[in-house]
Backbone as XML, in Angstrom:
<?xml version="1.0"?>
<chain id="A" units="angstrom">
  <residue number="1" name="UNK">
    <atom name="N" x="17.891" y="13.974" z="-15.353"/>
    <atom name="CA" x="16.753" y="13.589" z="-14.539"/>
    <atom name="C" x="17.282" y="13.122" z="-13.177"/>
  </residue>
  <residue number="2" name="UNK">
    <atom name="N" x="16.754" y="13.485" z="-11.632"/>
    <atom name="CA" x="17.380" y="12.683" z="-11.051"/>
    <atom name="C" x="17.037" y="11.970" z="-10.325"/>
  </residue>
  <residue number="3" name="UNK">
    <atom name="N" x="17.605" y="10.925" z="-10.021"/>
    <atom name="CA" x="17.279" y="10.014" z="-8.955"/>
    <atom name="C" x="16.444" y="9.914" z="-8.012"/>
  </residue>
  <residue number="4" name="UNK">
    <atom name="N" x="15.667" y="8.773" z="-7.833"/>
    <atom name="CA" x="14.114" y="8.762" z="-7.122"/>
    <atom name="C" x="14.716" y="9.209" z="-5.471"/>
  </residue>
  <residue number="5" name="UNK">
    <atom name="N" x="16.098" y="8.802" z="-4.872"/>
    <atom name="CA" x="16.419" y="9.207" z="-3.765"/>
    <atom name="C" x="16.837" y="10.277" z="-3.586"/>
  </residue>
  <residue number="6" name="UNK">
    <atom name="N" x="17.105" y="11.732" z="-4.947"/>
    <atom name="CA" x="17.173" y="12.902" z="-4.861"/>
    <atom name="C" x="15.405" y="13.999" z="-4.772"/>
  </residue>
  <residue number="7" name="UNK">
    <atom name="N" x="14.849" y="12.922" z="-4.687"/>
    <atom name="CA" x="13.492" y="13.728" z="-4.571"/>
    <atom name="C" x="12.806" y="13.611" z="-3.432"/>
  </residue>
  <residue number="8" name="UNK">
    <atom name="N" x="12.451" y="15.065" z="-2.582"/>
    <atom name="CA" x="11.528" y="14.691" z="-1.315"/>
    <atom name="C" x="10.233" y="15.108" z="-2.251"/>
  </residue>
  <residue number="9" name="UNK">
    <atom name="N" x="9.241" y="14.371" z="-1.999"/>
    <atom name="CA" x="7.880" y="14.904" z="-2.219"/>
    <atom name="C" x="7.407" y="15.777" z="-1.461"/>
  </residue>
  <residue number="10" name="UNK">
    <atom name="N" x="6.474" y="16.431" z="-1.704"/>
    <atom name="CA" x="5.298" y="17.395" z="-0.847"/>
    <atom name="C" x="4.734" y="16.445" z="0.066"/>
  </residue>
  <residue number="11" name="UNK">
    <atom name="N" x="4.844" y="16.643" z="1.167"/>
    <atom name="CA" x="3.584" y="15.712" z="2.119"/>
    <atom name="C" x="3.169" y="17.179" z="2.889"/>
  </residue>
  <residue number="12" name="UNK">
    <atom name="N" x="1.443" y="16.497" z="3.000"/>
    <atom name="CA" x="0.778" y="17.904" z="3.423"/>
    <atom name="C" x="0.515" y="18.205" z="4.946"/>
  </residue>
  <residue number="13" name="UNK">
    <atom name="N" x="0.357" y="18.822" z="4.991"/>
    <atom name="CA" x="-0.379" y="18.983" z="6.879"/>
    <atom name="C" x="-0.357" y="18.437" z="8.105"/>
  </residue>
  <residue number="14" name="UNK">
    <atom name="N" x="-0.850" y="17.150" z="7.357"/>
    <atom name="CA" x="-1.001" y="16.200" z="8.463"/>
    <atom name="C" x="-0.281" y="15.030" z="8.046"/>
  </residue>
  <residue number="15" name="UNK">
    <atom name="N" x="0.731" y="15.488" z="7.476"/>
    <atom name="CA" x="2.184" y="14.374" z="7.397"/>
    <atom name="C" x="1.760" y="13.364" z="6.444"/>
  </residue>
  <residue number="16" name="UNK">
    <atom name="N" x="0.850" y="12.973" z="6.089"/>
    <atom name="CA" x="0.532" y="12.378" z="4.987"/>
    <atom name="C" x="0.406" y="12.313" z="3.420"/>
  </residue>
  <residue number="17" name="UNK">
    <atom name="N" x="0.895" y="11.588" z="2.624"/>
    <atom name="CA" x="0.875" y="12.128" z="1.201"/>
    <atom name="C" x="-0.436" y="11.438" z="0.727"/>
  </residue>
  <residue number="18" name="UNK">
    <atom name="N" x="-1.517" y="12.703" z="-0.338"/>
    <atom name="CA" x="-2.161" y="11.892" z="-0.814"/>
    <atom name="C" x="-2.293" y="11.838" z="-2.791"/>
  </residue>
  <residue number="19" name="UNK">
    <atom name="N" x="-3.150" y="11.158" z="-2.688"/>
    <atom name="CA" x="-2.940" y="10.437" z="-4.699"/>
    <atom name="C" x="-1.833" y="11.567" z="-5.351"/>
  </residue>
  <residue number="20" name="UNK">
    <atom name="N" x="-2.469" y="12.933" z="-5.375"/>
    <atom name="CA" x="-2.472" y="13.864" z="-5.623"/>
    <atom name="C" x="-1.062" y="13.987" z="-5.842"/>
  </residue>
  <residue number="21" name="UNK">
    <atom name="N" x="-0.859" y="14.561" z="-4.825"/>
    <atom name="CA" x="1.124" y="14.489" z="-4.224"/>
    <atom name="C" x="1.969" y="13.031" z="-4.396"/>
  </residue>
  <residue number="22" name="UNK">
    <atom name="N" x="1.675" y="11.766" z="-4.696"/>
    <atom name="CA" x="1.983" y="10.987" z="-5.063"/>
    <atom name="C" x="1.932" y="10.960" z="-7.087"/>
  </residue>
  <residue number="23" name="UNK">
    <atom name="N" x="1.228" y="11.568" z="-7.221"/>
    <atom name="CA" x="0.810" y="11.380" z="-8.687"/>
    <atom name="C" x="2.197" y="12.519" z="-9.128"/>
  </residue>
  <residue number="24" name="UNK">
    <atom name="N" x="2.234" y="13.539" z="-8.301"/>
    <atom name="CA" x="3.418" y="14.751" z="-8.618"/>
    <atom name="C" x="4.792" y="14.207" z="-8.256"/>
  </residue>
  <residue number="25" name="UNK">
    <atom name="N" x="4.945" y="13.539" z="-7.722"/>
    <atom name="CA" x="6.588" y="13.114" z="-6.680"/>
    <atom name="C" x="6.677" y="11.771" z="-8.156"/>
  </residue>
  <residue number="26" name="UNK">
    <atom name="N" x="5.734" y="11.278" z="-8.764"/>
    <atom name="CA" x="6.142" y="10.089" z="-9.518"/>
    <atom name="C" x="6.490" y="11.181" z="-11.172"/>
  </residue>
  <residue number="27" name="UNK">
    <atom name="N" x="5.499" y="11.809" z="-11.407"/>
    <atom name="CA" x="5.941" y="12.686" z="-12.892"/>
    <atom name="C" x="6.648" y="13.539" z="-12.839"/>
  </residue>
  <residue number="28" name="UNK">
    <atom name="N" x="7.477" y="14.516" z="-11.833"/>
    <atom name="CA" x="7.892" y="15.157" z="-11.693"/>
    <atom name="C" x="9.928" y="15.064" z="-12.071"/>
  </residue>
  <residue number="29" name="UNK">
    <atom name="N" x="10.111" y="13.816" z="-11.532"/>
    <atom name="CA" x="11.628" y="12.902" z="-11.705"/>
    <atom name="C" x="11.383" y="12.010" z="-12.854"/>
  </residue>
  <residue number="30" name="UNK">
    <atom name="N" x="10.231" y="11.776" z="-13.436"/>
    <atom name="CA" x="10.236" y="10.786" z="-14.046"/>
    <atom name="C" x="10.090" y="11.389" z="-15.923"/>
  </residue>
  <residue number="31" name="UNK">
    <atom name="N" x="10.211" y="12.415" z="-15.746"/>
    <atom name="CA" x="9.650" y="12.927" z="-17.535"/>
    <atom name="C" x="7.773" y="12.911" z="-17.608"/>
  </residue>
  <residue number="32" name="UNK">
    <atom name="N" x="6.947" y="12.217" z="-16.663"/>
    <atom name="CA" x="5.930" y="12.375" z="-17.149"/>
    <atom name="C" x="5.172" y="13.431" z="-17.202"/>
  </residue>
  <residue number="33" name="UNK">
    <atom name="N" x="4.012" y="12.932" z="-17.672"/>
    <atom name="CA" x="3.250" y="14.724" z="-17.691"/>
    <atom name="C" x="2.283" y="13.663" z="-16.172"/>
  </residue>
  <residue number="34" name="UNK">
    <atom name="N" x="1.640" y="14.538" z="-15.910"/>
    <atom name="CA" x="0.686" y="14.491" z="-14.070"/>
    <atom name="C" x="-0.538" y="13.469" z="-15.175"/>
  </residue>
  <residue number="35" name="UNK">
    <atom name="N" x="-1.080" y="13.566" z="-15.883"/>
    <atom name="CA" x="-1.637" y="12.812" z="-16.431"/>
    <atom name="C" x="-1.645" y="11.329" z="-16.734"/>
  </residue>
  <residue number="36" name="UNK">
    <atom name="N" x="-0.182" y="11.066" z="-17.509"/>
    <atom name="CA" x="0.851" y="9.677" z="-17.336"/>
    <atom name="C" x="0.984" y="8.965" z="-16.354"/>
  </residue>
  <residue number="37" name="UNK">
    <atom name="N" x="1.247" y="10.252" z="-15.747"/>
    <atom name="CA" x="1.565" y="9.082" z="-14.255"/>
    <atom name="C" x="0.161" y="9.010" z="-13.292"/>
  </residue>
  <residue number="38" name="UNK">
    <atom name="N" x="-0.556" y="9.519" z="-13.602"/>
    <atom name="CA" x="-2.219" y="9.083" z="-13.061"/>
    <atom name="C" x="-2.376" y="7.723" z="-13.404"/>
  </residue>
  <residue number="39" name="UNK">
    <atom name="N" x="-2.285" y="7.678" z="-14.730"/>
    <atom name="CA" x="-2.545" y="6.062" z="-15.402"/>
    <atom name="C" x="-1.700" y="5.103" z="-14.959"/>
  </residue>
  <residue number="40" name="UNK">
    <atom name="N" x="-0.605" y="5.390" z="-14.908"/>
    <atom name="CA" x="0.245" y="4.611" z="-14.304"/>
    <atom name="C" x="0.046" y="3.937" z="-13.015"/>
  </residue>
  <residue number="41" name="UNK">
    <atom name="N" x="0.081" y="5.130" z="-12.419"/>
    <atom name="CA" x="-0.233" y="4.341" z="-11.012"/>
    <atom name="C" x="-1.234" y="4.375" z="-10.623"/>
  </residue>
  <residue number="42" name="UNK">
    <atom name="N" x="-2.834" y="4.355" z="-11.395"/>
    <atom name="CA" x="-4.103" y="3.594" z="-11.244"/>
    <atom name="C" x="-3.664" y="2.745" z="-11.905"/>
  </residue>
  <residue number="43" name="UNK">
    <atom name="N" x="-3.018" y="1.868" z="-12.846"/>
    <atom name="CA" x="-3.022" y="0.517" z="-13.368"/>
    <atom name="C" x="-2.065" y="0.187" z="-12.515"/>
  </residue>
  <residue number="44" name="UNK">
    <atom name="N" x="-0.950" y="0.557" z="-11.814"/>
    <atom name="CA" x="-0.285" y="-0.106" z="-11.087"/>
    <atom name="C" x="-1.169" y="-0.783" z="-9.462"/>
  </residue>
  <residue number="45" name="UNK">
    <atom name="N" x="-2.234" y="0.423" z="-9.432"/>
    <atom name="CA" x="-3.121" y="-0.067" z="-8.009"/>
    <atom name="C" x="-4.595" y="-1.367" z="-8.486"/>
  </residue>
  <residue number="46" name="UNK">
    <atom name="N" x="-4.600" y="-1.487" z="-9.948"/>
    <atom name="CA" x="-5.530" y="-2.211" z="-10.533"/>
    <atom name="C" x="-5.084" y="-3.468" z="-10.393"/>
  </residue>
  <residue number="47" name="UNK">
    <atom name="N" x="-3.731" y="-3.706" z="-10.967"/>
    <atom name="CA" x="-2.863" y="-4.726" z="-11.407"/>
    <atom name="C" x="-2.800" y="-5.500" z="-9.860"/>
  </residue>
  <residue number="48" name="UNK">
    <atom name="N" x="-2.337" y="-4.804" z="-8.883"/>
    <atom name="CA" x="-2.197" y="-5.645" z="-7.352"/>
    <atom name="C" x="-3.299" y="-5.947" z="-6.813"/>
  </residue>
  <residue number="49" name="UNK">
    <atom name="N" x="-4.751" y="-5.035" z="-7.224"/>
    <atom name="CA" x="-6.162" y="-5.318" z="-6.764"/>
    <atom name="C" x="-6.258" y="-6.831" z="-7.232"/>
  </residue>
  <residue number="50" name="UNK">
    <atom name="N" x="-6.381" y="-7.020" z="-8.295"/>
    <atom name="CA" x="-7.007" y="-7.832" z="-9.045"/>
    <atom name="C" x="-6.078" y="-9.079" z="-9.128"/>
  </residue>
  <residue number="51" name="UNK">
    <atom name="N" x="-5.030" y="-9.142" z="-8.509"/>
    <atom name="CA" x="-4.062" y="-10.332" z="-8.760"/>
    <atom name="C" x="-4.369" y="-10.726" z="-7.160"/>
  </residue>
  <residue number="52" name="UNK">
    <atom name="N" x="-4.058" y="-9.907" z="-5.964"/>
    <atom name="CA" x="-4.273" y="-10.210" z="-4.904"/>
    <atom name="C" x="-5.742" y="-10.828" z="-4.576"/>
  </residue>
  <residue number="53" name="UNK">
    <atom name="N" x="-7.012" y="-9.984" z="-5.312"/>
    <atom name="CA" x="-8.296" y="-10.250" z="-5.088"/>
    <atom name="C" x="-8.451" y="-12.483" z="-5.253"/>
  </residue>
  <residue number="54" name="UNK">
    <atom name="N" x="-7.889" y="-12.556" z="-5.995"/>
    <atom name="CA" x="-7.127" y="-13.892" z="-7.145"/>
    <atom name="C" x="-6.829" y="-15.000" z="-5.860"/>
  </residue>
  <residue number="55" name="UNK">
    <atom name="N" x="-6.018" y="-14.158" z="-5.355"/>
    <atom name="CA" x="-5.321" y="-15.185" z="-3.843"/>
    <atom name="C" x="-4.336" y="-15.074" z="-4.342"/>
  </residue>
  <residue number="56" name="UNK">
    <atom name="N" x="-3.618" y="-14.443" z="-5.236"/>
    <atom name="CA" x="-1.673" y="-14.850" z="-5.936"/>
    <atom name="C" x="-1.585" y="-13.229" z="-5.118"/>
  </residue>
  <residue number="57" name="UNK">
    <atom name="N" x="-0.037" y="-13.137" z="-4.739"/>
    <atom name="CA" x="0.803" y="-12.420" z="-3.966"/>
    <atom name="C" x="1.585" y="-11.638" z="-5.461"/>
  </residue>
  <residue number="58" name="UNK">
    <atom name="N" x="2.246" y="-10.053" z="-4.839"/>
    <atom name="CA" x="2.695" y="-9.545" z="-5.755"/>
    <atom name="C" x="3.941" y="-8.865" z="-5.092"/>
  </residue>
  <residue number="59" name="UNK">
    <atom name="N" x="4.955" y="-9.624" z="-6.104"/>
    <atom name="CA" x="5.926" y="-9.627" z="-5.101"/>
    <atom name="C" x="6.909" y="-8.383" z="-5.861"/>
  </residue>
  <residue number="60" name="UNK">
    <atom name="N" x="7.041" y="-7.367" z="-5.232"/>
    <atom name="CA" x="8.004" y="-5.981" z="-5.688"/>
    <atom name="C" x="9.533" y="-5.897" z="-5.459"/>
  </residue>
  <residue number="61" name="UNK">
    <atom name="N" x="10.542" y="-6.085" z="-6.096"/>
    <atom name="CA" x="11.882" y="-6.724" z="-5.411"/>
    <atom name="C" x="12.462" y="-5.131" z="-4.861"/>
  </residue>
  <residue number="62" name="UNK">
    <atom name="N" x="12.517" y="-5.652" z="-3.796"/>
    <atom name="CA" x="13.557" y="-4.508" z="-3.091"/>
    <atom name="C" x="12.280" y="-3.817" z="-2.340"/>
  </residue>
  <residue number="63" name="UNK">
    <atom name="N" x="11.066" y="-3.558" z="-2.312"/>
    <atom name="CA" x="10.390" y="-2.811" z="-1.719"/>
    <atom name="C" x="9.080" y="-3.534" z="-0.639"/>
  </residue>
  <residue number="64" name="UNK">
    <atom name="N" x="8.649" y="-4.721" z="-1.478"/>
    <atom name="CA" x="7.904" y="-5.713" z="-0.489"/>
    <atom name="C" x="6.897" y="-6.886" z="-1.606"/>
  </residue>
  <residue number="65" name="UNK">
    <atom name="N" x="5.974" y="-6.909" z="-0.310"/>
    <atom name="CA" x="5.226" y="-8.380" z="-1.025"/>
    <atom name="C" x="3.483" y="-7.910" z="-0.391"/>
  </residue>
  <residue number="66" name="UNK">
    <atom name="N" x="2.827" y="-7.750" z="-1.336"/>
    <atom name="CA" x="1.203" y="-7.396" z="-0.972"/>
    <atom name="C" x="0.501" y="-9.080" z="-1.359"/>
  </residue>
  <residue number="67" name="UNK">
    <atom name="N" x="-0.242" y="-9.688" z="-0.288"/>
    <atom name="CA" x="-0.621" y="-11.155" z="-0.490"/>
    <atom name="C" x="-2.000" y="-10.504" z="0.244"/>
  </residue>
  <residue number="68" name="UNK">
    <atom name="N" x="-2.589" y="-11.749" z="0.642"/>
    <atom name="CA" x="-4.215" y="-11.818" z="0.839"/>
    <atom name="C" x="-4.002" y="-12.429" z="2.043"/>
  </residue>
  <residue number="69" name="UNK">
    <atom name="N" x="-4.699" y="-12.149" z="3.063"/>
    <atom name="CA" x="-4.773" y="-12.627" z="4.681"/>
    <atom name="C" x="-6.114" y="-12.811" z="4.800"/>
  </residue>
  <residue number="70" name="UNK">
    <atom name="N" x="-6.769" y="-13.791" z="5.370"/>
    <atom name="CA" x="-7.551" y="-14.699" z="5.477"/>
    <atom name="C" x="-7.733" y="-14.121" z="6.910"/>
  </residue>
  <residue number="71" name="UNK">
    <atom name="N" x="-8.893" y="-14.056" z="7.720"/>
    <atom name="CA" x="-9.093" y="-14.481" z="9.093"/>
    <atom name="C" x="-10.098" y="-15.466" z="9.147"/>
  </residue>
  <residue number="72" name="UNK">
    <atom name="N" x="-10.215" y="-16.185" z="9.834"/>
    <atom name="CA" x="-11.719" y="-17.637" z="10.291"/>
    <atom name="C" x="-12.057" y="-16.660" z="11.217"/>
  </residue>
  <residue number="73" name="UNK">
    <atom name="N" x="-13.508" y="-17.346" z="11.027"/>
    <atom name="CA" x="-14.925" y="-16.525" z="12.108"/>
    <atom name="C" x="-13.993" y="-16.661" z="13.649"/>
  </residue>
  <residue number="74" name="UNK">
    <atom name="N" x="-14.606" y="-15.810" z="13.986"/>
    <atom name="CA" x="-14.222" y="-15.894" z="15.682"/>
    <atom name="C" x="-15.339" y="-15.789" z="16.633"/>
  </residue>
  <residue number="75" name="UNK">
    <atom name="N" x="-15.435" y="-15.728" z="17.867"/>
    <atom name="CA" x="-15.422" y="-15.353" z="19.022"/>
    <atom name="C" x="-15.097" y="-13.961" z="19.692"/>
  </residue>
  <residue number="76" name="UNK">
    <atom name="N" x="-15.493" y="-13.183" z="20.106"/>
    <atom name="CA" x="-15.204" y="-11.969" z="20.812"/>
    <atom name="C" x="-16.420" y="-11.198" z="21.386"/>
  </residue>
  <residue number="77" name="UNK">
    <atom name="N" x="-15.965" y="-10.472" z="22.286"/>
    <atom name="CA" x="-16.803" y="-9.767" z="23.038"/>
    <atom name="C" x="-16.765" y="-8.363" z="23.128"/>
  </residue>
  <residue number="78" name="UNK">
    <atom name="N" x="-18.196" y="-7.827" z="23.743"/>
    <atom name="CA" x="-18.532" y="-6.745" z="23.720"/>
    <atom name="C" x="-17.617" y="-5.665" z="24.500"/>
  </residue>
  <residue number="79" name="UNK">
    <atom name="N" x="-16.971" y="-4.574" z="24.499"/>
    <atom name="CA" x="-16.128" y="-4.191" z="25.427"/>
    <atom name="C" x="-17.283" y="-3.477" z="26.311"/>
  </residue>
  <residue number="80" name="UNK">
    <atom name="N" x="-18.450" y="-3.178" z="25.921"/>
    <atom name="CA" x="-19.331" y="-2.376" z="26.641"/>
    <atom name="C" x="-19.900" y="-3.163" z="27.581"/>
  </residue>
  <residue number="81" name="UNK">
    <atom name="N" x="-20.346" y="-4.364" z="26.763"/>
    <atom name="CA" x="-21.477" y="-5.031" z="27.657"/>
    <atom name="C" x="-21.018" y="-6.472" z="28.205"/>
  </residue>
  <residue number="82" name="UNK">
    <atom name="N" x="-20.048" y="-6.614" z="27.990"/>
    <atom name="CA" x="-19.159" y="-8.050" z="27.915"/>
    <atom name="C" x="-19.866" y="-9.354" z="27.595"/>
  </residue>
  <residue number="83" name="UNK">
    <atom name="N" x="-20.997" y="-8.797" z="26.386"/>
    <atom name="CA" x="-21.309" y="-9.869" z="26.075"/>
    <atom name="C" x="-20.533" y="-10.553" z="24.844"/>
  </residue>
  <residue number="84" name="UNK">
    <atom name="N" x="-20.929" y="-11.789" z="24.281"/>
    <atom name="CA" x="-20.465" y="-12.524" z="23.700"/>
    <atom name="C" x="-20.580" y="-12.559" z="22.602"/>
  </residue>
  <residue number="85" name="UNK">
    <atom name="N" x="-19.532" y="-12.054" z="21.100"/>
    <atom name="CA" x="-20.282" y="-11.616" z="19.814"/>
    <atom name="C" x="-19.511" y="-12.933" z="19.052"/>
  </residue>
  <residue number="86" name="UNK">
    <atom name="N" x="-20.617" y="-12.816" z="17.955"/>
    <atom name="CA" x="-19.372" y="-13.914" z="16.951"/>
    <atom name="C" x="-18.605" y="-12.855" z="15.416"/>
  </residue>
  <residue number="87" name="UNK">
    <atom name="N" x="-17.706" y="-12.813" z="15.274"/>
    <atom name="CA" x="-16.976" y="-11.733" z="14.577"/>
    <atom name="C" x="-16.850" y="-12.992" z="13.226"/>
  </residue>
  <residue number="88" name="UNK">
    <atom name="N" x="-17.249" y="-12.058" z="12.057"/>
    <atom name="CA" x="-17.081" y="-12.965" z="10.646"/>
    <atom name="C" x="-15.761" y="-13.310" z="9.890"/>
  </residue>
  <residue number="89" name="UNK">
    <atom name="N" x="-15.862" y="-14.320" z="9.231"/>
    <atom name="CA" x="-14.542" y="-14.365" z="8.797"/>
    <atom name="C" x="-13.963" y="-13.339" z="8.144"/>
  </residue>
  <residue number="90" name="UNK">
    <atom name="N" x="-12.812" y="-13.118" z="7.452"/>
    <atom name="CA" x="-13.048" y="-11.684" z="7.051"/>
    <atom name="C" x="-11.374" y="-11.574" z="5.758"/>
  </residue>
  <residue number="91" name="UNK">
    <atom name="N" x="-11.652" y="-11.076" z="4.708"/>
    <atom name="CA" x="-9.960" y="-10.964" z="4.152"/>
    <atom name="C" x="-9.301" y="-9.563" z="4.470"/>
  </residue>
  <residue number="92" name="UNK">
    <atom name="N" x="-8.253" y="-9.673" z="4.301"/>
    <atom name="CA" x="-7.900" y="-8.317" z="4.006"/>
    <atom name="C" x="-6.251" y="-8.117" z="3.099"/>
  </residue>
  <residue number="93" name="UNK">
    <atom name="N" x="-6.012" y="-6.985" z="2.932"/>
    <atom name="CA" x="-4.942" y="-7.262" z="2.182"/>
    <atom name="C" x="-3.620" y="-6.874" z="3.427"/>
  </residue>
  <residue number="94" name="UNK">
    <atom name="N" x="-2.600" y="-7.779" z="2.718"/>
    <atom name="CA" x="-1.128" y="-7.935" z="3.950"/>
    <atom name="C" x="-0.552" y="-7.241" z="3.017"/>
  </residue>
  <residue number="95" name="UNK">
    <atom name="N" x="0.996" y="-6.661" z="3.783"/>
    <atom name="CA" x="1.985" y="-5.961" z="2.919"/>
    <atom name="C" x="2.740" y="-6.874" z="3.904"/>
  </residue>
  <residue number="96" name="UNK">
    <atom name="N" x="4.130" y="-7.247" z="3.295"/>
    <atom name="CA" x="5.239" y="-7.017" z="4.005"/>
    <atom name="C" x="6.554" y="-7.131" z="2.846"/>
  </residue>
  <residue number="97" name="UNK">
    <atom name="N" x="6.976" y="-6.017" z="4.426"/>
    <atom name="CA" x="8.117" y="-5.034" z="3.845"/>
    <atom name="C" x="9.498" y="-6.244" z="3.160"/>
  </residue>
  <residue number="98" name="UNK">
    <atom name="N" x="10.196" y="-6.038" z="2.025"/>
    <atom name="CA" x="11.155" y="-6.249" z="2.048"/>
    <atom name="C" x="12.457" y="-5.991" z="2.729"/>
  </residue>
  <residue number="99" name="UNK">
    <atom name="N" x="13.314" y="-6.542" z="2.836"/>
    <atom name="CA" x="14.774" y="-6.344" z="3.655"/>
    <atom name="C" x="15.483" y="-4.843" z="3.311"/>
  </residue>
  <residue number="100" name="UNK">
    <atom name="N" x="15.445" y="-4.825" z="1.837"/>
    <atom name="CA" x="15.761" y="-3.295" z="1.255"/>
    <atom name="C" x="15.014" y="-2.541" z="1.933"/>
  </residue>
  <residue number="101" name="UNK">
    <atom name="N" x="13.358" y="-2.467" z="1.675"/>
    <atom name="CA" x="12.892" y="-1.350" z="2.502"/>
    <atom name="C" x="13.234" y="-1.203" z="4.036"/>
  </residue>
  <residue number="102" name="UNK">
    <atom name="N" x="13.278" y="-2.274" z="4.888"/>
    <atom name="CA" x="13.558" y="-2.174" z="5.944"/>
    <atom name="C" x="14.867" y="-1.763" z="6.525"/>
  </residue>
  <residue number="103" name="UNK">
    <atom name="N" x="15.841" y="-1.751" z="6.043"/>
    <atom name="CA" x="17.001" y="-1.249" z="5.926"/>
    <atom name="C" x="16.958" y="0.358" z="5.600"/>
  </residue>
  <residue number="104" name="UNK">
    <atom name="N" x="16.766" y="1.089" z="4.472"/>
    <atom name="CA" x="16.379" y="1.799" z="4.215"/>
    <atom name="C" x="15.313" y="3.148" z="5.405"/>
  </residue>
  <residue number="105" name="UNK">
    <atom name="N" x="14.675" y="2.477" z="5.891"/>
    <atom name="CA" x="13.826" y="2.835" z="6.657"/>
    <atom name="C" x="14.182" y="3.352" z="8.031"/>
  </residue>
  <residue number="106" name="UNK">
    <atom name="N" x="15.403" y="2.175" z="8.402"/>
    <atom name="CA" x="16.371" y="2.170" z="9.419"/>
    <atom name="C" x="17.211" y="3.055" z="9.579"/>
  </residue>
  <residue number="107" name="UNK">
    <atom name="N" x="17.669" y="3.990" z="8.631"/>
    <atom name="CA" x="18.959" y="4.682" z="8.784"/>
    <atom name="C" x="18.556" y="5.814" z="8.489"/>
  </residue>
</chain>
């Protein structure tokens, strides 16, 4: 079997990989059947939903850390009309990269 750094995946068209081609690049090195690794990595995207949704951070060693980012209501304006809007508070989800990935990424 070989090594996850002996495999390029398919990325399509527009340089992007989607489920699809991710679901193939994971069963393909890995022994699974395209099915397996569907489940897999919908419970792997369930598991970070629902822990992050939580407010707890999920921390992946060597690849990164997905946590919950908070913004408070704001202030801002219209770029059209320069009037004065109030923008809602708002969550969203953060990634950041580990040192491995960033390294990695680098060379």
């Amino acid at each position: 079997m070989p090594s996850c750094d002996q495999v390029r995946p398919a990325v399509n068209q527009e340089n992007s990989m989607h489920t699809s081609d991710l679901i193939a690049a994971i069963a393909d090195p890995s022994g699974l059947s395209r099915t397996d690794a569907k489940k897999a990595l919908d419970a792997t995207f369930e598991v970070i939903t629902n822990v992050v949704k939580e407010g707890d951070a999920v921390a992946v060693k060597d690849f990164g850390k997905f946590d919950l980012r908070e913004r408070a209501a704001r202030k801002g304006r219209n770029p059209q009309t320069g009037e004065t809007i109030d923008i809602a508070a708002s969550r969203s989800l953060g990634f950041t990269a580990a040192k491995a990935l960033k390294d990695a990424l680098a060379s």
